[in-house]
N, C-alpha and C positions, 0 to 999 in steps of 0.2 A: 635206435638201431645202430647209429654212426658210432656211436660211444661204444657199444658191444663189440659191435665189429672193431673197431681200432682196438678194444682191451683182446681179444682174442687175436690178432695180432701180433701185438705187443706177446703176449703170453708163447707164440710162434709152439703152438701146442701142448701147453702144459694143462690151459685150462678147457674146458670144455662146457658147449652149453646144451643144458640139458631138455630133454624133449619130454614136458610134460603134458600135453594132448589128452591122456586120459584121466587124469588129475580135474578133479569137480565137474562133472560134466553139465550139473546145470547151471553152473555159473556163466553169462552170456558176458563172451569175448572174443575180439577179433588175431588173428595171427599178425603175427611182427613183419614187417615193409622189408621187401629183397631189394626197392630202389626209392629211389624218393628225388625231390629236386633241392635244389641249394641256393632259394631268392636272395639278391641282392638286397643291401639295408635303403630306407627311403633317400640316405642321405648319398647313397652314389647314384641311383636310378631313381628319378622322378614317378614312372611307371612301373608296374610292377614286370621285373625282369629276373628271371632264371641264369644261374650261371653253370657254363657246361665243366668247370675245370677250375683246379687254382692258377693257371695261366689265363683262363677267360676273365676271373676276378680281378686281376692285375692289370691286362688291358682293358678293363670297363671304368674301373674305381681306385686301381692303386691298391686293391685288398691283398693284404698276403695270410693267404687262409691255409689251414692247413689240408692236404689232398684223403685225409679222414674223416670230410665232411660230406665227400660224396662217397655213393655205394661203392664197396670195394669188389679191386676188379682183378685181373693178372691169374699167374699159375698158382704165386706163394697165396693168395685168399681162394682159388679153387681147391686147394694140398689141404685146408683149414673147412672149406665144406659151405665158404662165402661165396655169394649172399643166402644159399638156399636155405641154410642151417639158423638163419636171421628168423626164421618163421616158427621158432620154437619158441619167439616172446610172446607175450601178453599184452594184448591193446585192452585197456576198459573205456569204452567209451560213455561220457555220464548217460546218451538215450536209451543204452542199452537197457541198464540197472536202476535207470532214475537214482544218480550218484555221481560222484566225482569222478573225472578223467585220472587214470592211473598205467602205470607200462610198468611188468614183469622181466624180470630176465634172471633165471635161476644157473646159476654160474660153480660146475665141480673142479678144483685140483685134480689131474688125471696123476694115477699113480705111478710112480718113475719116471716121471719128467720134470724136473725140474727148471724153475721160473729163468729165464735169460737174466744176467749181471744187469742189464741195463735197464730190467723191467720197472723196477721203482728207483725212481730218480735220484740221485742223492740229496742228503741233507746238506741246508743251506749250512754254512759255518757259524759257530753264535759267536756273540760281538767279545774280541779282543779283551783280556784283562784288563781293566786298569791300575795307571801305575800307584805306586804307593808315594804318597804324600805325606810330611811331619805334619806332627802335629800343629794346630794354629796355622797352617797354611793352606791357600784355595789351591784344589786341580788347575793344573795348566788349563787357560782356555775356558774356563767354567762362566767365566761373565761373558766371554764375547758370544758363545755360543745361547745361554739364555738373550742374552740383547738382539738375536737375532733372530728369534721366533715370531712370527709372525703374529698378530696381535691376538686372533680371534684361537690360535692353539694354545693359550693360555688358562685352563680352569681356573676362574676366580672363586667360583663358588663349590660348596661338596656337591657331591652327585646324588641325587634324587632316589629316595630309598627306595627297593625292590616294589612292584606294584601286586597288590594281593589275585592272584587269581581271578577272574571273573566267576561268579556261582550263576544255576541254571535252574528258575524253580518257576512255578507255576505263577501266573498274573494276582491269581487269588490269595498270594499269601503277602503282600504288599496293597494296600489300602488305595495306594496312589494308581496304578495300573491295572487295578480290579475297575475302578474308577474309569481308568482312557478306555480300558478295554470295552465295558460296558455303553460307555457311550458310540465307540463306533461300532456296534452292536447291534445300536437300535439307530442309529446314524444310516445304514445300509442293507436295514430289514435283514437281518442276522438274526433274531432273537434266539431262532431255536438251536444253535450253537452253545455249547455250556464251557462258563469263562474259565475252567478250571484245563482246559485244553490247551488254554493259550501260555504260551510258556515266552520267560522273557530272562536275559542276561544283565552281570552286570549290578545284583544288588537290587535290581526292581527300579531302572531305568526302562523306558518303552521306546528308546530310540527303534529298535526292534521287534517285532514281537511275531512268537512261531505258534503254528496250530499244529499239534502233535493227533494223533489217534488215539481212543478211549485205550489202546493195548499198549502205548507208547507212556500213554500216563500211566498207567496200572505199571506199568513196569520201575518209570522211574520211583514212583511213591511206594513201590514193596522194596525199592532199592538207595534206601537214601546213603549208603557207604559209598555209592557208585557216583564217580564226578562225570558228570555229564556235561560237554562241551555244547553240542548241540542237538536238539533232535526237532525232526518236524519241517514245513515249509512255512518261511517266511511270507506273512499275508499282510502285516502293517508295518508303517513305521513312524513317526513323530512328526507331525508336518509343524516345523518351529519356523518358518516363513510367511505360510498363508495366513494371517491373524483373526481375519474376517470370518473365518470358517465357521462355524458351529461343534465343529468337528476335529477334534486335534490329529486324529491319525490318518492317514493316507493309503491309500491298496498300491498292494505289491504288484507288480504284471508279474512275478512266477507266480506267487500264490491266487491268481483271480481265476485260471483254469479251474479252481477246487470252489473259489468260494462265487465265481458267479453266475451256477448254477440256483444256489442257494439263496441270493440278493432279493429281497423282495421292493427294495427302495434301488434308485440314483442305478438304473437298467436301462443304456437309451440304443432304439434298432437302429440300426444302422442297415442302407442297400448295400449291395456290394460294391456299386460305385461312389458310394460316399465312403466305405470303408477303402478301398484302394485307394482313393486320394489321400486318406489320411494314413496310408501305408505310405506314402510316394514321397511323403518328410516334409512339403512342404506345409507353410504357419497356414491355417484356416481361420477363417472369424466366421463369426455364426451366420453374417451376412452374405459369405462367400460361398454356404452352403443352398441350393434351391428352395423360393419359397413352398412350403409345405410337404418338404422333406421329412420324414418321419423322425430322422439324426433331429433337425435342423429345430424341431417345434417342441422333442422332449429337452432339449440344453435350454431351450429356451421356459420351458416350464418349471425347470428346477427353482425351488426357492431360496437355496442355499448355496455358495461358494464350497470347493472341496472334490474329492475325484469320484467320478464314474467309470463305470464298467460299460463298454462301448459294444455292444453284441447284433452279429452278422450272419443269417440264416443260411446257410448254403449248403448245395445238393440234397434238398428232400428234408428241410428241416432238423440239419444236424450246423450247430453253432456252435 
């Protein structure tokens, strides 16, 4: 919105933003910020601290911020229809859409008005001709200034050829990841999951691996023209530290909402006051949990090194 607002501004009414409200209506989004605040960085305030001004920045920190960082305010941003007209952007928030955070702002050229001289900056100047030298002769200055390059601005070596795309195809069509995947499959009582969902990047690496929907595979596999970046939620990844494991792959915390409902193995309850402490960040050892804690006696039953899904009954048997 500070960006908006300073380009409309700047624009001092050429440009206009436009109100699109009735534009997809089921698309779930929030309206664009009339204010907002302007926290200082960690490194001038210890604490977290709001600054009311670019004058307030300047006696806190020494910042000199520019005064288009807070909402704009005055006649000339009332004349322009600031901040109210700010509410014609687009917030996507990801809880909305289950999806990425993204901000709209749909921006017209108003007709017969023309952009201010000063609206787009000028161009820097490009560097100076140089002069003409005979032949068999060095440029003026040509050694002293290479002898004075700093070591590491030096390329000694060529530069490392373009790196091919990453491809995005199902675990099943690589031997090796049909493999990992199978095994954390039956690692965490998964079986009834089919490996042909689990999609992976990268050439059939599992540093990753996503579970897509049977509509989501059907699609990519009626669509093999279509490069597909990503699709699906991240549920595993390579556990290339734990060695002891049985189990090479590791659960995701986004993806266990989906899969640990479905978990027939490595399930341990948790009360809710064992789960709050183990919200509260502090390290727990299994001894620090009460004898014959429910948590306390299935970690302790487990026969294998590797992750579990920690699950917490609350209000009427919903977890």
């Amino acid at each position: 919105e500070a960006v908006v607002a300073a380009l409309l501004a700047a624009a001092d009414g050429a440009l206009e933003l436009i109100d699109c409200s009735e534009e997809l209506p089921s698309l779930q989004r929030r309206p664009g910020l009339e204010t907002w605040d302007v926290p200082a960085g960690a490194r001038q305030c210890k604490a977290v601290t709001f600054l009311a001004s670019p004058e307030d920045a300047v006696g806190r920190g020494g910042l000199e911020l520019p005064a288009t960082l807070w909402p704009p305010t005055g006649e000339a941003a009332a004349r322009l229809g600031l901040p109210g007209a700010l509410r014609r952007c687009w917030r996507f928030y990801p809880h909305l859409g289950d999806s990425g955070g993204f901000f709209v702002a749909l921006l017209r050229r108003v007709e017969g008005r023309a952009l201010p001289p000063d609206f787009i900056p000028p161009q820097a100047s490009g560097p100076a001709a140089p002069e003409e030298v005979a032949p068999g002769e060095d440029a003026p200055g040509k050694e002293e200034e290479e002898a004075e390059l700093p070591e590491d601005a030096v390329c000694k070596e060529a530069l490392p050829a373009s790196q091919k795309e990453a491809s995005y195809a199902s675990v099943a069509t690589v031997e090796r990841t049909r493999a990992l995947v199978a095994e954390a499959l039956a690692f965490y009582g998964l079986e009834a999951l089919p490996v042909e969902n689990f999609f992976v990047r990268n050439g059939g690496e599992a540093r990753n691996v996503y579970l897509a929907s049977d509509a989501v595979r059907a699609a990519l596999e009626a669509s093999p023209e279509v490069r597909a970046l990503i699709a699906g939620v991240r549920v595993f990844d390579e556990n290339r530290f734990l060695k002891s494991s049985r189990c090479s792959m590791r659960l995701c915390q986004e993806g266990l909402q989906w899969l640990g409902p479905l978990m027939r193995r490595r399930v341990c309850p948790a009360s809710p006051e064992d789960f709050a402490r183990l919200l509260g960040g502090e390290k727990l050892g299994f001894t620090d949990l009460a004898p014959g804690s429910a948590l306390r006696e299935a970690l302790e039953a487990l026969e294998d090194q590797g992750s579990v899904a920690i699950a917490c009954d609350v209000d009427a048997g919903r977890r």
